[in-house]
Structures are given as C-alpha cells and as structure tokens.
CHARMM internal coordinates of N, CA and C (Angstrom, degrees):
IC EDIT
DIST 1 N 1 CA 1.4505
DIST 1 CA 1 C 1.5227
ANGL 1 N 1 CA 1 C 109.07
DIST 1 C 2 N 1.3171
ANGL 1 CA 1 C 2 N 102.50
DIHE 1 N 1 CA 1 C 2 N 146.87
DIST 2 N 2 CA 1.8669
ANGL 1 C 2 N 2 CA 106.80
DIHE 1 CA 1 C 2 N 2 CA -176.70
DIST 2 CA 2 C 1.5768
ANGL 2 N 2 CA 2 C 97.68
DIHE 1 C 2 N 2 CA 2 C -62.66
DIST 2 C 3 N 1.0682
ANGL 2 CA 2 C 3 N 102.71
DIHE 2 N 2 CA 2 C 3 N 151.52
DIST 3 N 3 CA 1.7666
ANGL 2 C 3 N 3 CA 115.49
DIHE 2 CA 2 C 3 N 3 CA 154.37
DIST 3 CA 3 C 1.2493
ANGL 3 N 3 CA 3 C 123.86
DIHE 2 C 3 N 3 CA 3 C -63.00
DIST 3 C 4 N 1.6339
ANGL 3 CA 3 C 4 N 129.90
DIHE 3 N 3 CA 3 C 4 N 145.33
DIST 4 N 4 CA 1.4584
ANGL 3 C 4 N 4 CA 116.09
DIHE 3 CA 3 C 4 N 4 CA -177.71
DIST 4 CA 4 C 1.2075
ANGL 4 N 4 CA 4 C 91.88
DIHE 3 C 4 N 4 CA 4 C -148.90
DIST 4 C 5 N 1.4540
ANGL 4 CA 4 C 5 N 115.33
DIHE 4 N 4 CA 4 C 5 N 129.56
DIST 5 N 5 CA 1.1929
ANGL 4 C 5 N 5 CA 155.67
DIHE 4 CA 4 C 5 N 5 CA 146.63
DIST 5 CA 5 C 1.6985
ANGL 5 N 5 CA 5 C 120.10
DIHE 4 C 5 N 5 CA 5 C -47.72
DIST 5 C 6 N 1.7930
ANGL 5 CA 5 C 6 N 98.93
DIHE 5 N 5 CA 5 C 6 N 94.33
DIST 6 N 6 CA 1.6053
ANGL 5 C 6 N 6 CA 100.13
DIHE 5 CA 5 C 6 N 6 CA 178.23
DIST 6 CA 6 C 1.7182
ANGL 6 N 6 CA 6 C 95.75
DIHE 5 C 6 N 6 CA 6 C -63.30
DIST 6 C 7 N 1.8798
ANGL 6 CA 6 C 7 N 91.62
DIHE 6 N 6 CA 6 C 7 N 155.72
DIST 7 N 7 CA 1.5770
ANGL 6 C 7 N 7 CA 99.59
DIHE 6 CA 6 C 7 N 7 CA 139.66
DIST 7 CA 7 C 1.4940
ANGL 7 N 7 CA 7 C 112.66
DIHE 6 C 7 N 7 CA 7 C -168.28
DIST 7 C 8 N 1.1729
ANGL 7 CA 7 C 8 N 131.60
DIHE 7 N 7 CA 7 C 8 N 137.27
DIST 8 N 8 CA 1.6504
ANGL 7 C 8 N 8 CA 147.74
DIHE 7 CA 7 C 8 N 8 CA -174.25
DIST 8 CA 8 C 1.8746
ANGL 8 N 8 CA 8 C 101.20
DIHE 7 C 8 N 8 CA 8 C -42.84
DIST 8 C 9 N 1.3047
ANGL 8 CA 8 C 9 N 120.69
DIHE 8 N 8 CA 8 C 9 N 119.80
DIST 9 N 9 CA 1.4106
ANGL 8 C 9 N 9 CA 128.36
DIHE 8 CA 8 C 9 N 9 CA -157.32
DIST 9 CA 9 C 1.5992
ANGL 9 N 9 CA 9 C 83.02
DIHE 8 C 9 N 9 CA 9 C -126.43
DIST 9 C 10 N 1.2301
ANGL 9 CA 9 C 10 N 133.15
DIHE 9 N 9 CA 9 C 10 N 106.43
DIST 10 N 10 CA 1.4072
ANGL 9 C 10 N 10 CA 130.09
DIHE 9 CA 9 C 10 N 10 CA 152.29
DIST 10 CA 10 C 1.3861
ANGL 10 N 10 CA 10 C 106.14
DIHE 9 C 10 N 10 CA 10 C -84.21
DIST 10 C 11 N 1.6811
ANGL 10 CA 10 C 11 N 118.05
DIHE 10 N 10 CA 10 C 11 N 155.14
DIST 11 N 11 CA 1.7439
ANGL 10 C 11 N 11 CA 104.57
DIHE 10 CA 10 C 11 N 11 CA -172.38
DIST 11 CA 11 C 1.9037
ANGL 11 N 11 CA 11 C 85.59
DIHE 10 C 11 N 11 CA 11 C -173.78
DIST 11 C 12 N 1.0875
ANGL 11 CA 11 C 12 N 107.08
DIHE 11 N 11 CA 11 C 12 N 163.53
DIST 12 N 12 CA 1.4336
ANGL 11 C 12 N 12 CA 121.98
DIHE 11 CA 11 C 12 N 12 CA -161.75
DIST 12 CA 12 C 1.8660
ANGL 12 N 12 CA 12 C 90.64
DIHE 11 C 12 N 12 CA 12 C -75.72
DIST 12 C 13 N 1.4859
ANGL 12 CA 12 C 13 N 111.85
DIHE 12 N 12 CA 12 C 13 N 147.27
DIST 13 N 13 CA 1.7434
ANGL 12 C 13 N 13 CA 111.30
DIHE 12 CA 12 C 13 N 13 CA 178.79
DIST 13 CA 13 C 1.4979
ANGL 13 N 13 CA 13 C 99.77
DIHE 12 C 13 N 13 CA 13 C -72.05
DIST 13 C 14 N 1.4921
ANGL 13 CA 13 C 14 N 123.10
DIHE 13 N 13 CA 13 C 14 N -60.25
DIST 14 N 14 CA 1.5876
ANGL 13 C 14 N 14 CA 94.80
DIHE 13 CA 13 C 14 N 14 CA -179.57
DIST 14 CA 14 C 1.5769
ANGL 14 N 14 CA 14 C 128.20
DIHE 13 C 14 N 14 CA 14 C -66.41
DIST 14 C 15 N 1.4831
ANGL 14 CA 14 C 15 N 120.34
DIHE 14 N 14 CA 14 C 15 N 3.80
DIST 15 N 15 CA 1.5377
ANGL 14 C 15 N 15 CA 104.39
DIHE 14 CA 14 C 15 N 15 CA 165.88
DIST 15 CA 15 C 1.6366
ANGL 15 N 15 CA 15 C 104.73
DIHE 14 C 15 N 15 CA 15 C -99.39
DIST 15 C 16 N 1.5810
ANGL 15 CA 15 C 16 N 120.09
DIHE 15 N 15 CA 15 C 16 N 0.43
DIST 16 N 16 CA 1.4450
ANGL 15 C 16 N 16 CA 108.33
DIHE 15 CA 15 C 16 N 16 CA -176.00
DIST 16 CA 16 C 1.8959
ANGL 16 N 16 CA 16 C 85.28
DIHE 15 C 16 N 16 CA 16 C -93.67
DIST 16 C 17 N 0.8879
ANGL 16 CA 16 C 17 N 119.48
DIHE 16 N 16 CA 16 C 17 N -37.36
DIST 17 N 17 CA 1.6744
ANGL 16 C 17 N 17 CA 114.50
DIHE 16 CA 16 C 17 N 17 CA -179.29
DIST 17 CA 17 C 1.4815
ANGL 17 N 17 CA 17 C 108.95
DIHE 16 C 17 N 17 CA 17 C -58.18
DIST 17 C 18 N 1.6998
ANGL 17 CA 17 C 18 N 110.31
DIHE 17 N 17 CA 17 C 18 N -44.25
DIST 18 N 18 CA 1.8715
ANGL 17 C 18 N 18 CA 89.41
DIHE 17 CA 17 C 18 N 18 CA -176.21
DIST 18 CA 18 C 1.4440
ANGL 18 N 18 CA 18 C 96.21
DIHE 17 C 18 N 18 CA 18 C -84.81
DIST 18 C 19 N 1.2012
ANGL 18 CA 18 C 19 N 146.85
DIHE 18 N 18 CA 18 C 19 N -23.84
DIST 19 N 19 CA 1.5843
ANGL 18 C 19 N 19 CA 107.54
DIHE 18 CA 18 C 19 N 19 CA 166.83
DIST 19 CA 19 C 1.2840
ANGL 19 N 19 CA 19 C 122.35
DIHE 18 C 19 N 19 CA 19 C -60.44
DIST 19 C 20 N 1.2524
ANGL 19 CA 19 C 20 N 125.14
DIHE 19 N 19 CA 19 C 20 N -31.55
DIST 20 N 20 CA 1.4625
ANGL 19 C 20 N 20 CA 129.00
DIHE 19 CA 19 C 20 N 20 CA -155.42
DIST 20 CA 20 C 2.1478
ANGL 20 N 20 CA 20 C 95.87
DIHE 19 C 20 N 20 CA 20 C -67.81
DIST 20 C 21 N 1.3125
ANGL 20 CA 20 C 21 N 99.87
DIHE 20 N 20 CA 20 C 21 N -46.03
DIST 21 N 21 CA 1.5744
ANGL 20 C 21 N 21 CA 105.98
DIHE 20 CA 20 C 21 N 21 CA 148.27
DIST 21 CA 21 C 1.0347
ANGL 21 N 21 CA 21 C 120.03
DIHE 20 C 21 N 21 CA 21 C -31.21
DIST 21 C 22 N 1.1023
ANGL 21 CA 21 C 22 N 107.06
DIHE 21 N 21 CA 21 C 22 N -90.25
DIST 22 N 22 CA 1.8399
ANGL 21 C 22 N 22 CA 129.31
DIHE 21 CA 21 C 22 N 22 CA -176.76
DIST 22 CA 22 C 1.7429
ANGL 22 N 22 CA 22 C 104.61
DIHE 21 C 22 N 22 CA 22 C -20.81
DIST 22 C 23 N 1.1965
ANGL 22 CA 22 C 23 N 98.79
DIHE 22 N 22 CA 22 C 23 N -66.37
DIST 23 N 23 CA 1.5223
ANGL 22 C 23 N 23 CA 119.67
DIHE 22 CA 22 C 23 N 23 CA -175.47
DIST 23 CA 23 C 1.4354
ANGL 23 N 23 CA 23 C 120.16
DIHE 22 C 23 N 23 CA 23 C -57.45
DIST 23 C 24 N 1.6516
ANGL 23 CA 23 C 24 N 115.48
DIHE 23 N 23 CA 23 C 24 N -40.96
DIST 24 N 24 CA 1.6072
ANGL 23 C 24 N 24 CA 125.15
DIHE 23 CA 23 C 24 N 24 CA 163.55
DIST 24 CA 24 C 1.8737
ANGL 24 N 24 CA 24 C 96.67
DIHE 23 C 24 N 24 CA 24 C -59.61
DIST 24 C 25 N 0.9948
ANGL 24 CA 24 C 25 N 124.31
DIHE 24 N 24 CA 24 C 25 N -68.53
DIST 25 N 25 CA 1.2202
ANGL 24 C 25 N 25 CA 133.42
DIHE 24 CA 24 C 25 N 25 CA 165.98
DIST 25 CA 25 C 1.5764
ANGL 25 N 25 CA 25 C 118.14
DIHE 24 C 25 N 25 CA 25 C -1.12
DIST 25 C 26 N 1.3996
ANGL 25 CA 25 C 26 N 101.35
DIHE 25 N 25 CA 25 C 26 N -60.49
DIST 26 N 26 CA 1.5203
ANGL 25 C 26 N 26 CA 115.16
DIHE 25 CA 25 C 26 N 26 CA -159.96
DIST 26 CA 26 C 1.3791
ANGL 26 N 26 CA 26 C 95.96
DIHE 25 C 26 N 26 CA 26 C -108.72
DIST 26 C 27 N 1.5668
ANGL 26 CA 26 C 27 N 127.99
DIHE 26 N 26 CA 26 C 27 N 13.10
DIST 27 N 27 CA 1.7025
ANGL 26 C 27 N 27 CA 137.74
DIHE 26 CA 26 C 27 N 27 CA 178.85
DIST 27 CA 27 C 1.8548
ANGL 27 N 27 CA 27 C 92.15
DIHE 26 C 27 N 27 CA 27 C 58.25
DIST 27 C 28 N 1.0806
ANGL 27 CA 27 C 28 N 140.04
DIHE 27 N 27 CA 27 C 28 N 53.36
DIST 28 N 28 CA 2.1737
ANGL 27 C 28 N 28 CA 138.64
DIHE 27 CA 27 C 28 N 28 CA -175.96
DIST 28 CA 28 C 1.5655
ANGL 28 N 28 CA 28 C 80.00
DIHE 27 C 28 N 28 CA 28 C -121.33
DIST 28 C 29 N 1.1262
ANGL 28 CA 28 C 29 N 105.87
DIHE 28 N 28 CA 28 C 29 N 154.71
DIST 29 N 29 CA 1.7104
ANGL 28 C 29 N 29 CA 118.14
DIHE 28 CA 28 C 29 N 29 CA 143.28
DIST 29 CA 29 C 1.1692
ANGL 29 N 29 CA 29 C 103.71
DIHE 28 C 29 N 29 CA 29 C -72.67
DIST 29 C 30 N 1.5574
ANGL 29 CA 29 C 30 N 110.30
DIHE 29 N 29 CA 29 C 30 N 175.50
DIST 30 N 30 CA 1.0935
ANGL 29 C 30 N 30 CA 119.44
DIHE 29 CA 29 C 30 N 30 CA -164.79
DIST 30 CA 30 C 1.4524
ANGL 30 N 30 CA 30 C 110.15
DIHE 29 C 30 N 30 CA 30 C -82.62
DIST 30 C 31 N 1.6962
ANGL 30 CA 30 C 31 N 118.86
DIHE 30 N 30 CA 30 C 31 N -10.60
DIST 31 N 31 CA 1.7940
ANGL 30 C 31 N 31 CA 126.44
DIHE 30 CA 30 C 31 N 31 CA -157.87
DIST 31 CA 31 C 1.6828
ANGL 31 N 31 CA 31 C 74.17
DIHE 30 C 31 N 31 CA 31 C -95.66
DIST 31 C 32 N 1.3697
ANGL 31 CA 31 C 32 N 110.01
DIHE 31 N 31 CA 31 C 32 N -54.54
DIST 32 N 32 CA 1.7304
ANGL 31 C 32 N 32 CA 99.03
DIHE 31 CA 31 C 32 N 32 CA -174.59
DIST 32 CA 32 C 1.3370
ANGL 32 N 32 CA 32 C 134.61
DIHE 31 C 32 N 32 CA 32 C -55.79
DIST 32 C 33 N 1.9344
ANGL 32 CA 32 C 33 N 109.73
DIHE 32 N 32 CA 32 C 33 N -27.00
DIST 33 N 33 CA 1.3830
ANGL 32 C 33 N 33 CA 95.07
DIHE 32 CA 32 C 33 N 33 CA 172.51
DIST 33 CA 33 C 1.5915
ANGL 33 N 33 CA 33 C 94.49
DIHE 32 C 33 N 33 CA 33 C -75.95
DIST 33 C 34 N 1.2272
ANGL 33 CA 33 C 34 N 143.39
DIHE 33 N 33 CA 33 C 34 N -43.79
DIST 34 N 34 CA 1.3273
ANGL 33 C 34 N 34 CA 113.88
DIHE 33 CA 33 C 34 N 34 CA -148.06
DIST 34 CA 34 C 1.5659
ANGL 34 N 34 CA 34 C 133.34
DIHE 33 C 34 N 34 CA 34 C -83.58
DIST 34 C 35 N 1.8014
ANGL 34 CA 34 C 35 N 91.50
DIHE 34 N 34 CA 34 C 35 N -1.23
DIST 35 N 35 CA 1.1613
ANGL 34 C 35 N 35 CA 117.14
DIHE 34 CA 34 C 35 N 35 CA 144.67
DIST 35 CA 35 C 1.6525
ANGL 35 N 35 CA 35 C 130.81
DIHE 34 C 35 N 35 CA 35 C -70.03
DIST 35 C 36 N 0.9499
ANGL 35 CA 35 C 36 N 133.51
DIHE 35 N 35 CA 35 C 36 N -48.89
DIST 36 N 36 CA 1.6086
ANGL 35 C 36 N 36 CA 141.86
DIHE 35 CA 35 C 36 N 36 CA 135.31
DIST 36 CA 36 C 1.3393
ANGL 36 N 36 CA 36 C 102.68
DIHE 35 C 36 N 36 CA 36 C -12.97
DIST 36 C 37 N 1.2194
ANGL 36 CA 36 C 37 N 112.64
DIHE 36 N 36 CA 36 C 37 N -90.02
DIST 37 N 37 CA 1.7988
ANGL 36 C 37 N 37 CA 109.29
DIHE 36 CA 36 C 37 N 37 CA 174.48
DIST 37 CA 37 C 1.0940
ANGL 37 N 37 CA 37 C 132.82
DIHE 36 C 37 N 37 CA 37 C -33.49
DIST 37 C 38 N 1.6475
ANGL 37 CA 37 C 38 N 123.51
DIHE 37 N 37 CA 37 C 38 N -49.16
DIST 38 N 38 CA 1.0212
ANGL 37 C 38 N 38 CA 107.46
DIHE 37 CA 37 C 38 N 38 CA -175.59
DIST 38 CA 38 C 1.4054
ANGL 38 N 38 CA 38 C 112.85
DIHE 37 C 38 N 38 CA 38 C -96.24
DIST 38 C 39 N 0.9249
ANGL 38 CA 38 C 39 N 144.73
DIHE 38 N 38 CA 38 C 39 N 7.43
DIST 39 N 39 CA 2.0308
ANGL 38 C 39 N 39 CA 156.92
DIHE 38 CA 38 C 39 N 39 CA 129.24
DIST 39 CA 39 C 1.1134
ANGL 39 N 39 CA 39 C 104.32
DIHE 38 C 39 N 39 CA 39 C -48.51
DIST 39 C 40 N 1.4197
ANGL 39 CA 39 C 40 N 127.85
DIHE 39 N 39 CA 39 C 40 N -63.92
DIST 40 N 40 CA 1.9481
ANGL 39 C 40 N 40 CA 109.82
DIHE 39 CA 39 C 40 N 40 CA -179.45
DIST 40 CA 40 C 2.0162
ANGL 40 N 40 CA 40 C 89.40
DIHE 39 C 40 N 40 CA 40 C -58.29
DIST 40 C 41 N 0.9407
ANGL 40 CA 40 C 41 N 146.68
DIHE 40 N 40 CA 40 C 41 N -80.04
DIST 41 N 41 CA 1.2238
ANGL 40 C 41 N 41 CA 128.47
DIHE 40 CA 40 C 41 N 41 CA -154.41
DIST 41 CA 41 C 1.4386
ANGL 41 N 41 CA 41 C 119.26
DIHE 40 C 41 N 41 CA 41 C -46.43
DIST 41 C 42 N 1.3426
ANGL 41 CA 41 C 42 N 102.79
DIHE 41 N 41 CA 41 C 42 N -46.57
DIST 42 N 42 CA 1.7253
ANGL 41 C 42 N 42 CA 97.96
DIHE 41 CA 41 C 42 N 42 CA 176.63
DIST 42 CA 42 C 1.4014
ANGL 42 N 42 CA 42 C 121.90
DIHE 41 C 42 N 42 CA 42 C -52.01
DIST 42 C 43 N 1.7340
ANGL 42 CA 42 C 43 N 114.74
DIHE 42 N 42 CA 42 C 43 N -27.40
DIST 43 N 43 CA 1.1295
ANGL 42 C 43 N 43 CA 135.31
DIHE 42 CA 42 C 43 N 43 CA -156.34
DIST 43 CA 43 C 1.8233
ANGL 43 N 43 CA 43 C 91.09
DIHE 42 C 43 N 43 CA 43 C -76.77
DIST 43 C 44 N 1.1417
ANGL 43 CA 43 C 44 N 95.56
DIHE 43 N 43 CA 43 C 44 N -59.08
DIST 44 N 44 CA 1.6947
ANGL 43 C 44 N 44 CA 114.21
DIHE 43 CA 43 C 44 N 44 CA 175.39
DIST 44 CA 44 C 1.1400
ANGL 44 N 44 CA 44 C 144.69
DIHE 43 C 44 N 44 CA 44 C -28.94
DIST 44 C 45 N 1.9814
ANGL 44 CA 44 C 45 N 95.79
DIHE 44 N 44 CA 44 C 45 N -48.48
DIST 45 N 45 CA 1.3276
ANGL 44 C 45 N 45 CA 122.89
DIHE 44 CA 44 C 45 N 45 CA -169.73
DIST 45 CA 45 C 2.0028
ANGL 45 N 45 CA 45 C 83.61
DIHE 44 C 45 N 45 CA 45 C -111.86
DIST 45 C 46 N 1.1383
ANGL 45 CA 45 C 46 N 138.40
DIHE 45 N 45 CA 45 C 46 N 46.00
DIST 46 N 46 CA 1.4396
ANGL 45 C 46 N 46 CA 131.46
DIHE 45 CA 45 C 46 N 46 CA 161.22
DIST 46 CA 46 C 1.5721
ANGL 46 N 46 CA 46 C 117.82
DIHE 45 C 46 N 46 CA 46 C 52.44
DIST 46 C 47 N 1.2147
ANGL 46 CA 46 C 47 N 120.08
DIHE 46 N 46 CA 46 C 47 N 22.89
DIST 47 N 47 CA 1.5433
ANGL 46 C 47 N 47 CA 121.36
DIHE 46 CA 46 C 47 N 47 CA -165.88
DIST 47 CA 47 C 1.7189
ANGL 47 N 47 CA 47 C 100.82
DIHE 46 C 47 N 47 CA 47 C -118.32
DIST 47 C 48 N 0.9159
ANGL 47 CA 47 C 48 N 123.76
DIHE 47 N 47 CA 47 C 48 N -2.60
DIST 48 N 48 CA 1.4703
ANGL 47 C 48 N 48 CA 134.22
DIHE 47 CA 47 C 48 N 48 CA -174.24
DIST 48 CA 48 C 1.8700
ANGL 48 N 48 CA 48 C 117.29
DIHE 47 C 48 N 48 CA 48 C -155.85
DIST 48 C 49 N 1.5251
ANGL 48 CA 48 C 49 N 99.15
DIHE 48 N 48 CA 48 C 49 N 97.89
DIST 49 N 49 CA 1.6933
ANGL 48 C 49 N 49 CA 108.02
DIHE 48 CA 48 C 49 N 49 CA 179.83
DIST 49 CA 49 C 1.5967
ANGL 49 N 49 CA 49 C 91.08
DIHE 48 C 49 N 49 CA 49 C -42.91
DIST 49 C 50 N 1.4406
ANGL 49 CA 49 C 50 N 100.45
DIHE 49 N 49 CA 49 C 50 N 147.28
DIST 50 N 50 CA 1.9960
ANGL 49 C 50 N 50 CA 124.57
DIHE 49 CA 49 C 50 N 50 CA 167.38
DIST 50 CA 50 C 1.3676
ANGL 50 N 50 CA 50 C 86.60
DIHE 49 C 50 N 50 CA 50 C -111.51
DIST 50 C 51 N 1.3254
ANGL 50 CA 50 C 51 N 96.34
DIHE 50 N 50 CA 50 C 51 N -172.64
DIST 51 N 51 CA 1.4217
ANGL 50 C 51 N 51 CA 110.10
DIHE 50 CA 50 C 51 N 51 CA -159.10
DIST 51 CA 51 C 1.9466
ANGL 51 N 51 CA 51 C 83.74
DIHE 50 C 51 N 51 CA 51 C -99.17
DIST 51 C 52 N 1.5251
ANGL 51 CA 51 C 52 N 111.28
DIHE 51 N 51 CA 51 C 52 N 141.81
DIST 52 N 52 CA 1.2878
ANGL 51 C 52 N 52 CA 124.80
DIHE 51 CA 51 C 52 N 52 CA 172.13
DIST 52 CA 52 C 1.5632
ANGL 52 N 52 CA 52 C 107.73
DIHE 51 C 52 N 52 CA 52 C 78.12
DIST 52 C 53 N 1.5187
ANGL 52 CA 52 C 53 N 112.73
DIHE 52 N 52 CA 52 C 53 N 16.95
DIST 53 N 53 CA 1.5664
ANGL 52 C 53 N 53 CA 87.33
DIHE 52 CA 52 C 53 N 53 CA 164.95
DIST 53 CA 53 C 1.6327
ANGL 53 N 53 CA 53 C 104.21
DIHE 52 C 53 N 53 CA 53 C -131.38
DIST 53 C 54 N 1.0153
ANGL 53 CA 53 C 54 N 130.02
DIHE 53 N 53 CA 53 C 54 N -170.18
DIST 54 N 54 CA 1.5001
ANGL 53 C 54 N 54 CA 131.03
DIHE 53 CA 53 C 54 N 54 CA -172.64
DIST 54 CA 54 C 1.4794
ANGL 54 N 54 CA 54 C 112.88
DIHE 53 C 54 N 54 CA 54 C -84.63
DIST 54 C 55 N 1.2512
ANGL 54 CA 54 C 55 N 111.81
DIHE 54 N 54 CA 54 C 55 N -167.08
DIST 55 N 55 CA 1.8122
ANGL 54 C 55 N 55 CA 101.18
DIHE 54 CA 54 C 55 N 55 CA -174.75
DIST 55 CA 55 C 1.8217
ANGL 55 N 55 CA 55 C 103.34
DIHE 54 C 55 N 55 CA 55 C -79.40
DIST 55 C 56 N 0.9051
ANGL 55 CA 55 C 56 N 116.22
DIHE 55 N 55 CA 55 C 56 N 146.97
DIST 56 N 56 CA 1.3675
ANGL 55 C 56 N 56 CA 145.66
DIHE 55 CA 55 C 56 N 56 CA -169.36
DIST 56 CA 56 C 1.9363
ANGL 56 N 56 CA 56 C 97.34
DIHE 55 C 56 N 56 CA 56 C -69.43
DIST 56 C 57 N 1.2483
ANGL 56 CA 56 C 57 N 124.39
DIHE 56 N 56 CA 56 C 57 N 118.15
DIST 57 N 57 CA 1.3304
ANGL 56 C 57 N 57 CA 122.68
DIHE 56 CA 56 C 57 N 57 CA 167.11
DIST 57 CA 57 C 0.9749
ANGL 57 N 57 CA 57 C 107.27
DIHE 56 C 57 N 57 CA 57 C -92.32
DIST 57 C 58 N 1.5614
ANGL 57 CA 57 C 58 N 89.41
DIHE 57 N 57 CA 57 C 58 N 151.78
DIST 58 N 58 CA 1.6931
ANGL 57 C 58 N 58 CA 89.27
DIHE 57 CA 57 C 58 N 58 CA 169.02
DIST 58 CA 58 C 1.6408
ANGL 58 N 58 CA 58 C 128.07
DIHE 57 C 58 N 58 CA 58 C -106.83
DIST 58 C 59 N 1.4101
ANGL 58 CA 58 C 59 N 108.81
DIHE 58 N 58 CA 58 C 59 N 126.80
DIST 59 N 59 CA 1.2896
ANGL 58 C 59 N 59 CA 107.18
DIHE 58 CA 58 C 59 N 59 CA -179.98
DIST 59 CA 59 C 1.8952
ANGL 59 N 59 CA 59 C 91.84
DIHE 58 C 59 N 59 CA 59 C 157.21
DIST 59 C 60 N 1.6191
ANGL 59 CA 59 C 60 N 93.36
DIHE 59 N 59 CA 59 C 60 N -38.82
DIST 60 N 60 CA 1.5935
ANGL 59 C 60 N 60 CA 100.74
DIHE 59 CA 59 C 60 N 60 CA -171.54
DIST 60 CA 60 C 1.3903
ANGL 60 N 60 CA 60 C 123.02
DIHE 59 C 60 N 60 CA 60 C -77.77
DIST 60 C 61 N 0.7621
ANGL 60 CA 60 C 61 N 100.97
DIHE 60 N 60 CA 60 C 61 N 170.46
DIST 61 N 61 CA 1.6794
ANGL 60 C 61 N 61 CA 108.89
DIHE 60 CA 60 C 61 N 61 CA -168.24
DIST 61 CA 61 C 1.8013
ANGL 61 N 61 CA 61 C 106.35
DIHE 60 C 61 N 61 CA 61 C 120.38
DIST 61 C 62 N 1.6465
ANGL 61 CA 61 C 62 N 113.56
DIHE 61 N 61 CA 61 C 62 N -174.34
DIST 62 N 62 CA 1.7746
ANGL 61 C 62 N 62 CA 119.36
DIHE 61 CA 61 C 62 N 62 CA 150.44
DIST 62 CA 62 C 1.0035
ANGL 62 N 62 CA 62 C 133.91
DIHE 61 C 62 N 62 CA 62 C -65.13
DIST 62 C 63 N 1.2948
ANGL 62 CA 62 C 63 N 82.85
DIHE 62 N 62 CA 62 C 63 N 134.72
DIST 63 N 63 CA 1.6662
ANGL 62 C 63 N 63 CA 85.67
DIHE 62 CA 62 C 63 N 63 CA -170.29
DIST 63 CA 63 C 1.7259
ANGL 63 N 63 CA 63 C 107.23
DIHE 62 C 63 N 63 CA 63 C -140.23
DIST 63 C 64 N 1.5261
ANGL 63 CA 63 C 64 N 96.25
DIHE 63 N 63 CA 63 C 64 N 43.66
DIST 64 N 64 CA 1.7659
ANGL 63 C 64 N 64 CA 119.47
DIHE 63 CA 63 C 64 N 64 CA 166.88
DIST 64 CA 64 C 1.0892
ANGL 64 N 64 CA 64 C 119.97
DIHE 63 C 64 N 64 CA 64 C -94.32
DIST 64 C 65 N 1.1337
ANGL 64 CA 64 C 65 N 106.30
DIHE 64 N 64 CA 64 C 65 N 121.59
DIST 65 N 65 CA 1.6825
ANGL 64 C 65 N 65 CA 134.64
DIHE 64 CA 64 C 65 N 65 CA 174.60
DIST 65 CA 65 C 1.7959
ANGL 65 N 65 CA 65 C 98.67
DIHE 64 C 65 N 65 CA 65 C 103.13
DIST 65 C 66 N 1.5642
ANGL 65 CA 65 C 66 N 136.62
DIHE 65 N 65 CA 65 C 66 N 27.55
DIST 66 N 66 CA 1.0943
ANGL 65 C 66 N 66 CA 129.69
DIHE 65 CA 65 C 66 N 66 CA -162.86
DIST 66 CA 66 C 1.7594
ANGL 66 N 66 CA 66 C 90.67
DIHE 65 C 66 N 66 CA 66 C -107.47
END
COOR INIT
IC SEED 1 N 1 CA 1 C
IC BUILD
C-alpha cells in the first residue's frame, strides 16, 4: 500500500457534516471520501494522471471563472 502523509485539515462543520454523509452514502470513511474528491478533481482539472491517460500537463485543465 502507498504511504500517506497525515496533515491537520480545519474545514467549515456543515461542509465536514455533508461529507461525513456523502461518505456513509458511498460506504468511504470520511479521510477516504475526501480523498476520492480531491483525486477525481485533480484528475479533472489535468494536475494528476487517472488511470488510462498520459502524463498530465501542466497548464491544462479549466480554467473558468479564472
């Protein structure tokens, strides 16, 4: 298994409550959905290779509302 790197996440109570949802929801803990989340986004916005695409450039991805 990869190694993972703690670190102290302060975050607003109603957005740590609707993930903590979210996450019962989708059967994740709560460290896993918000890990989930933020990998599909990186994945999204071109800053983090997904599985089946080439290395990730940088620059690419959205860049709406910037």
């Amino acid at each position: 298994m990869a190694e993972r790197k703690p670190f102290l996440l302060r975050v607003d109570p109603q957005v740590l409550k609707a993930l903590q949802k979210w996450a019962d929801d989708d059967l994740r803990s709560l460290n896993g959905q918000i890990e989930f989340l933020l990998r599909r986004l990186l994945i999204a916005e071109g800053r983090l290779k997904g599985p089946g695409q080439g290395p990730a450039a940088k620059g690419q991805g959205s860049e709406g509302g910037k």
